[in-house]
C-alpha positions in Angstrom: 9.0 96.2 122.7 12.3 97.9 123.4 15.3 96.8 122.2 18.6 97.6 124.0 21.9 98.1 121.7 24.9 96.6 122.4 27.8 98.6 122.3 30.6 96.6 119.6 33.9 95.5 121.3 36.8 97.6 120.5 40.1 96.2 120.4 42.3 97.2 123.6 45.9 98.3 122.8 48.9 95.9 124.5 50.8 96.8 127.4 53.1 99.5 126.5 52.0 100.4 123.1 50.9 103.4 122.0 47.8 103.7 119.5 50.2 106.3 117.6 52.9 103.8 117.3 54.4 102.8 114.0 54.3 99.0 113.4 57.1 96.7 114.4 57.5 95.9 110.3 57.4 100.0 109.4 60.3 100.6 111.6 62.3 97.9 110.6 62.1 99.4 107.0 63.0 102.9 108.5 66.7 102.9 107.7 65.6 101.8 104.2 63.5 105.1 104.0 66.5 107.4 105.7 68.9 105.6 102.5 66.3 106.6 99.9 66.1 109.8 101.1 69.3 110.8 101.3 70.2 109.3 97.8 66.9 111.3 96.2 68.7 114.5 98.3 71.9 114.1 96.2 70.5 113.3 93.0 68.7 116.1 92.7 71.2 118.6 94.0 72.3 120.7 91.2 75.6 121.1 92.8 76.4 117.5 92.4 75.0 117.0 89.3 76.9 119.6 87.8 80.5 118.1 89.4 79.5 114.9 88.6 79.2 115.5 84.8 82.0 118.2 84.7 84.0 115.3 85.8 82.8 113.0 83.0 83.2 115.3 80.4 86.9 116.1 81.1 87.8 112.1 81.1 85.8 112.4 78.0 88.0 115.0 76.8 91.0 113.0 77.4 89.3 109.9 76.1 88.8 112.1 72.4 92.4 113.7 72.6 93.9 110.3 72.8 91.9 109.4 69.7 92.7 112.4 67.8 96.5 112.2 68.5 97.0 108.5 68.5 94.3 106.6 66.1 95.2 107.7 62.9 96.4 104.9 60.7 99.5 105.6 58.8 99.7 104.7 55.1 103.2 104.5 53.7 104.1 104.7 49.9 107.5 103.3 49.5 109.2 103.2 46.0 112.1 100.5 45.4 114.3 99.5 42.4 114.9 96.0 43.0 113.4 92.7 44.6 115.6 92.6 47.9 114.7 96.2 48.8 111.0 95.6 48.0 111.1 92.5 50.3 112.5 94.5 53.1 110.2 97.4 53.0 107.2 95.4 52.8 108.3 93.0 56.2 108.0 96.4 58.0 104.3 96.5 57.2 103.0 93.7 60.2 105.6 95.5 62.8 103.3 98.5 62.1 100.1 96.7 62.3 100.6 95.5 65.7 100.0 98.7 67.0 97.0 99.6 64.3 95.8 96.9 62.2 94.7 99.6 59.6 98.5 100.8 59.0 99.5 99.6 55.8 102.8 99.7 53.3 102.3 100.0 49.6 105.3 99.1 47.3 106.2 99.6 44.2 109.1 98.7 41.9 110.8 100.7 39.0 113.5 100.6 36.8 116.0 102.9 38.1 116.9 105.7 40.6 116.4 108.7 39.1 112.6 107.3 37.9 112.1 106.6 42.2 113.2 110.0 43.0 111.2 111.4 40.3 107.9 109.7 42.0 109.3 110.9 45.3 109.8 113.8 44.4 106.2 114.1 42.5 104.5 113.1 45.6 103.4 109.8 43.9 105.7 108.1 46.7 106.9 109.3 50.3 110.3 107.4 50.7 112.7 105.5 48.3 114.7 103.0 49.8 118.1 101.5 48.5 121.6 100.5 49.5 123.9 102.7 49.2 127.7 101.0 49.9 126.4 98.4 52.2 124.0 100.3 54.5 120.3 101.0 53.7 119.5 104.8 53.1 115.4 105.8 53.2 115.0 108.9 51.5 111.6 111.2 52.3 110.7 114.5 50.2 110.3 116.4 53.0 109.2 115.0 56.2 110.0 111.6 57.6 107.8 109.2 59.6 109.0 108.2 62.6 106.8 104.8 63.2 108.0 103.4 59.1 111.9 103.9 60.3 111.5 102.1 63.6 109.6 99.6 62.1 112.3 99.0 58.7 114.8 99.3 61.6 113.8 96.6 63.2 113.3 94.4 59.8 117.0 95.4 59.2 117.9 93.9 63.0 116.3 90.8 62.5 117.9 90.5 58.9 121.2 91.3 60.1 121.2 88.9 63.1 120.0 86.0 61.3 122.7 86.4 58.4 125.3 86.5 61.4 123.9 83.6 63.2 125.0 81.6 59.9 128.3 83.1 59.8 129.3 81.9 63.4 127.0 78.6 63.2 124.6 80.1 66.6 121.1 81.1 66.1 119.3 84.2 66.3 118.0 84.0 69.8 121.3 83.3 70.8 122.9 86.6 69.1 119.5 88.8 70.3 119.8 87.4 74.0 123.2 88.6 74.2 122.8 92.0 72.7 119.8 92.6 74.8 119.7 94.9 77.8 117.2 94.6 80.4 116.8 96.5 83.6 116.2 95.8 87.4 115.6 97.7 90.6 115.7 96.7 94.0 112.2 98.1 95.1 109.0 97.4 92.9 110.0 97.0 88.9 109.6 98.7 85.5 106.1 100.2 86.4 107.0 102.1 89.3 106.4 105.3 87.4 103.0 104.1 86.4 102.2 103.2 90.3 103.2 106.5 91.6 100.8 108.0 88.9 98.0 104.8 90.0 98.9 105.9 93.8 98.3 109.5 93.7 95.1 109.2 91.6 94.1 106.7 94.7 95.2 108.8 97.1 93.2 112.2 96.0 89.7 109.7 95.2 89.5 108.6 98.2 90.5 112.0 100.4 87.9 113.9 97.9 85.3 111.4 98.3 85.8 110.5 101.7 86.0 114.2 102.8 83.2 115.7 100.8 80.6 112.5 101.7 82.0 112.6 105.4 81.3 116.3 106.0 77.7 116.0 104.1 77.1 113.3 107.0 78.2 115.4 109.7 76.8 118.5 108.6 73.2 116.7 108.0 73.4 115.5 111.9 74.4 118.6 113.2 71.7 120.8 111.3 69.1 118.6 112.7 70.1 118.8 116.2 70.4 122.6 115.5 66.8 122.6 114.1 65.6 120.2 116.9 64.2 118.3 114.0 65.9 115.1 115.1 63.6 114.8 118.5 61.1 114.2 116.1 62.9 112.0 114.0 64.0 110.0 117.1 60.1 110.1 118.3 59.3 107.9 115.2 62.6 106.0 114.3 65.0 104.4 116.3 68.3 105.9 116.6 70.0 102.8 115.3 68.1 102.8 112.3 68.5 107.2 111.4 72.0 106.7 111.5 72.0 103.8 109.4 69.8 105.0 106.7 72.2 108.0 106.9 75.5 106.1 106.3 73.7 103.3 103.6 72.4 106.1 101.4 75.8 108.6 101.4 77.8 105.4 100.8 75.9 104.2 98.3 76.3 107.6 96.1 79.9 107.7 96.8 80.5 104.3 95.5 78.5 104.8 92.8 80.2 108.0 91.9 84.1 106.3 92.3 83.1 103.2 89.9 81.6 105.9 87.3 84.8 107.9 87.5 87.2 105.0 87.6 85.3 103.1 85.0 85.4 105.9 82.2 89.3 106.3 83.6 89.6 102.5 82.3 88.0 103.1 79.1 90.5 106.6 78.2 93.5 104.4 79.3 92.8 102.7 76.1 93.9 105.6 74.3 96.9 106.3 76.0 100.3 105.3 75.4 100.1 103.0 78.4 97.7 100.7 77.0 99.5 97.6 78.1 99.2 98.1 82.0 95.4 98.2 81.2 95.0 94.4 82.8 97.4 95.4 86.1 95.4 98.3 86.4 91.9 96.6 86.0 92.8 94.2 89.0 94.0 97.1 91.0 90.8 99.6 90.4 88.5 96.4 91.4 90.3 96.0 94.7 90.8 99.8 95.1 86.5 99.8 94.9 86.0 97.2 97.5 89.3 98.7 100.1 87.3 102.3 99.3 83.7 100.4 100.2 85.4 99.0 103.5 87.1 102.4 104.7 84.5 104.5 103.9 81.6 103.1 105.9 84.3 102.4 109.1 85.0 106.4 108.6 80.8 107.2 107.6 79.9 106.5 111.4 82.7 108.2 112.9 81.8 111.3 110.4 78.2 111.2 111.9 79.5 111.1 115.3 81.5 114.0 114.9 78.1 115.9 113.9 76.3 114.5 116.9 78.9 115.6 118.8 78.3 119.3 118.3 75.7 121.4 118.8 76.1 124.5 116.3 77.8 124.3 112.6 80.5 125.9 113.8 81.6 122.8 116.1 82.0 120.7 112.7 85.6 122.2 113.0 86.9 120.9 115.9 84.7 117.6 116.3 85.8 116.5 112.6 89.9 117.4 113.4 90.9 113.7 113.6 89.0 112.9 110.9 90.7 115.4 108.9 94.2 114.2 109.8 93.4 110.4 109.4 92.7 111.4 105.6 95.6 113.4 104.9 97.7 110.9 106.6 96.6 108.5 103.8 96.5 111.2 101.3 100.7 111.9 101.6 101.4 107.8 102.4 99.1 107.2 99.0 102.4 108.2 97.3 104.9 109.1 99.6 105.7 105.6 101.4 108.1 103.4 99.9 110.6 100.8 101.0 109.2 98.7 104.1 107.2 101.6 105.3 105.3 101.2 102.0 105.0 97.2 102.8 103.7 97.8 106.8 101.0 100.8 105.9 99.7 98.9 103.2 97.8 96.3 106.2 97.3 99.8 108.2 93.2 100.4 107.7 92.4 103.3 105.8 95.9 104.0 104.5 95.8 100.4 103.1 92.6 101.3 100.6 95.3 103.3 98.6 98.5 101.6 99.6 97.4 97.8 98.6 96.1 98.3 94.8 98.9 100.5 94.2 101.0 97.6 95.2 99.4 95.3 93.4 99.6 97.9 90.3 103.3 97.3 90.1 103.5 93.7 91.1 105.1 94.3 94.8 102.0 92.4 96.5 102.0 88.5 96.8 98.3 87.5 95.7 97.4 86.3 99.5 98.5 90.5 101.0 94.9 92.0 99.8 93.0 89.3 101.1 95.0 89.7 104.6 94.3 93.8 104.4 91.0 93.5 103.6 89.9 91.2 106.4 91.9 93.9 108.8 90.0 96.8 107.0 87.2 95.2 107.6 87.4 94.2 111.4 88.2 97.9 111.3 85.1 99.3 109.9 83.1 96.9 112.4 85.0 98.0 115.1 84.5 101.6 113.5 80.9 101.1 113.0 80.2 100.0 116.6 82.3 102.6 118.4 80.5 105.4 115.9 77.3 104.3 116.5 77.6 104.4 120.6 79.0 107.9 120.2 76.1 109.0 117.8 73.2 107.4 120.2 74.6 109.1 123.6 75.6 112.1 121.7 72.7 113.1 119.7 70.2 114.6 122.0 73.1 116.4 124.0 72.5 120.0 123.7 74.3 121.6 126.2 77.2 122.6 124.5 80.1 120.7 122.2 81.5 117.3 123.6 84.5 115.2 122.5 84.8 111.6 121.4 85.9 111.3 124.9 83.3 113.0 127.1 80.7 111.4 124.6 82.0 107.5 124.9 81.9 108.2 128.9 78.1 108.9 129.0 75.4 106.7 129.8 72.5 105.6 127.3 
């Protein structure tokens, strides 16, 4: 008996499809791969780990200096010969303590003059007070401090003003408000100083970041279309999908890298002698990350267009040009603008990621102006982001010399 074998079905492949052909699922996770990629690129690039650190350690620096020179408490030994004078020296103690709770003023009584200046003058005290014909006279052995005085002055003040109120039958606040000074400009307030400082900080963050990410876009495009390795790439993911993979991953590093920078910048301000700004300045760094988010992925496609657009690394200098300007246009305005100018750049996309939280650092920026930016940056970066992307996708396989945004946005797909 013979028996005849039948051959076992095979499945046949569907119209169009090739048996090589990555799965519908795989490339819609081909971006995802491109990010990771890229991001495993940087982090172990010795280059930027090396900056990156270099940069911490010199906030770090700062951050110990301000410790070093401003932290110490000060302990003051005062020596007095009666009750009134002991009183007074001792109020000064909580003026000191509100700006180091570990400051503290020791006092102690005796008999007479010359046994004070003795203990001064043993070292067993650092300042004697008395009066001396109606005014109060400190006397140090050799070297004064400078926080005790202001401090007793200010005891003094508040004595003085209070025994006057009584005198003329009006009340301290009364006597302080008219002896008080304040002052007032016409554009932005006390903390324009500290806003120039806020705005050129802003200004060189963003030009540093946005150039040196940019240019590692452009110049990762352009050496693949030098190599030819991107008609492979494109023979296994979808253009859509390189470039974004490309711009997730670099942006994602870069705004990484800006909230470690500003965030050990928020910690050293603690240290400073501009403490008090530290809540302005909190608000203004949070909207200064999410302006710098917004700008920089409307600039990240246009930086990988300028990439496609060439054809050799030495086209990177002529296809990246407006690039270049748009930054250093935002760079000078960062801290340059003021007056109206100021006001109408700060809704200008890209300028307005540096512009706005400076703004907002010294209080010239209604709470509703951010929110009105913002959405205009980003309609920006989606207009950005589409425009980009049509340039890269015509652009990329071109290799017959350099185009311009132009020539490159009048091609056909």
């Amino acid at each position: 008996m013979t028996t005849t074998a039948t051959p076992t079905p095979t499945a046949t492949p569907a119209p169009g499809a090739s048996a090589g052909a990555p799965s519908t699922s795989r490339q819609q996770q081909a971006w995802l791969t491109v990010a990771i990629r890229e991001i495993m690129v940087k982090l172990t690039d010795k280059t930027f780990i090396i900056g990156t650190i270099s940069t911490l350690v010199l906030v770090g620096l700062g951050i110990l200096a301000g410790i070093l020179l401003g932290g110490q408490p000060s302990h003051v030994r005062v020596v007095v010969t009666d009750p009134e004078a002991a009183a007074i020296a001792k109020a000064a103690e909580p003026i000191m303590q509100a700006s180091n709770d570990e400051n503290t003023v020791t006092v102690t009584e005796v008999a007479d003059e010359a046994a004070a200046r003795s203990q001064v003058s043993a070292g067993d005290a650092q300042a004697y007070l008395t009066q001396v014909d109606g005014r109060w006279v400190l006397t140090w052995k050799s070297e004064p401090k400078g926080e005790y005085e202001a401090a007793l002055g200010q005891v003094l003040q508040a004595k003085t003003i209070g025994e006057l109120a009584q005198q003329t039958g009006t009340t301290p606040e009364e006597i302080t408000q008219r002896m008080t000074l304040s002052s007032e400009v016409m554009q932005g307030d006390a903390q324009g100083f500290v806003g120039y400082i806020v705005g050129v900080a802003f200004a060189v963050l963003f030009m540093m970041s946005s150039m040196m990410y940019g240019m590692q876009i452009a110049n990762s495009v352009i050496e693949e279309k030098q190599s030819r390795i991107v008609e492979i790439l494109v023979a296994v993911i979808p253009v859509r999908q390189l470039l974004a993979g490309k711009v997730v991953g670099n942006t994602a590093i870069a705004f990484a890298q800006m909230v470690l920078l500003l965030g050990a910048g928020l910690i050293g301000i603690q240290f400073t002698p501009i403490p008090q700004f530290l809540p302005s300045l909190s608000g203004a760094i949070g909207w200064f990350l999410i302006f710098f988010l917004a700008g920089f992925l409307a600039l990240a496609c246009i930086w990988a267009a300028a990439g496609a657009l060439g054809t050799r690394s030495e086209d990177l200098q002529h296809t990246s040009q407006p690039l270049m300007w748009v930054l250093m246009i935002a760079y000078f305005a960062g801290f340059m603008a003021t007056g109206t100018v100021r006001v109408v750049l700060s809704f200008v996309p890209i300028v307005s990621s540096i512009l706005m939280p400076v703004r907002i650092v010294d209080g010239t920026a209604a709470w509703w102006e951010p929110v009105i930016a913002l959405a205009i940056n980003l309609a920006f970066a989606v207009a950005m982001v589409i425009i980009g992307e049509r340039i890269y996708r015509r652009a990329l396989l071109r290799t017959q010399g350099r185009l311009s945004f132009r020539q490159a946005l009048m091609l056909k797909d």
